[in-house]
Each structure stands twice: as C-alpha cells, then as structure tokens.
N, C-alpha and C positions, 0 to 999 in steps of 0.2 A: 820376615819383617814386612816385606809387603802386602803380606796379604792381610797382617792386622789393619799398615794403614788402607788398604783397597775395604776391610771390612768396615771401620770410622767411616769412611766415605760413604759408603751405603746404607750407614745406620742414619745420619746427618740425611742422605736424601730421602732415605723413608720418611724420618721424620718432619722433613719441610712440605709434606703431601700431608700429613694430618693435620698443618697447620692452617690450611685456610677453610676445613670442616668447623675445628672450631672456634674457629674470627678471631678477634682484635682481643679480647678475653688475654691472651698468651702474652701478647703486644704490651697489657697493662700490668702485667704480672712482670715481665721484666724489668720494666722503669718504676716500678716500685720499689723489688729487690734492688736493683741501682742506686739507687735515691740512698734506701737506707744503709750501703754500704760507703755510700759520696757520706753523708750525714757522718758514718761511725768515725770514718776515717778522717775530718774534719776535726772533730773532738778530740781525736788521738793525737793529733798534730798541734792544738791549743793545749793539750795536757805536759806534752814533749816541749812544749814552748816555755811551761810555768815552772815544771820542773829546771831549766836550765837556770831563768832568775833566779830562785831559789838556790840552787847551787853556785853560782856565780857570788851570790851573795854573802853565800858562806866563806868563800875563800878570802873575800875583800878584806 
C-alpha cells in the first residue's frame, strides 16, 4: 500500500515539472473545467429546488 501511495506522489511531482514548460495554458483549463462544473452543479440545485414546490404542492 505504500508504495502505490509513494508511486501517486511521484506521479503528481513529475507532473508539476511539466507544468511550467507549458505556462499558464493548464492554469486556464482548469478554471474553466471548474466553472462549468460550479455552473452544472448550480442548475442542479435550482432544478432540486422546483421540484420540491412542486411536490409540496401536491400534497397541499
């Protein structure tokens, strides 16, 4: 078991030495995926929201 997490660890540091070859590029691709998982998850929570009135409504 240690040595999978010792190998994560060394994947993750390799990987943070590729990252400043190719810039800020990576940087934007992040906070975009974010965004539109903030955005999905936003919707989903508005959707979980109308559905409740709605059933609420029903019961009355």
């Amino acid at each position: 078991m240690t040595e999978l997490i010792l190998g994560i660890g060394k994947l993750f540091t390799w990987s943070y030495k590729i990252f400043p070859i190719i810039g800020h590029f990576v940087d934007w691709i992040y906070v975009g995926i974010l965004c539109l998982f903030l955005l999905y998850w936003c919707k989903r929570i508005v959707d979980f929201g109308q559905k409740d009135k709605e059933y609420d409504r029903d019961r009355l």
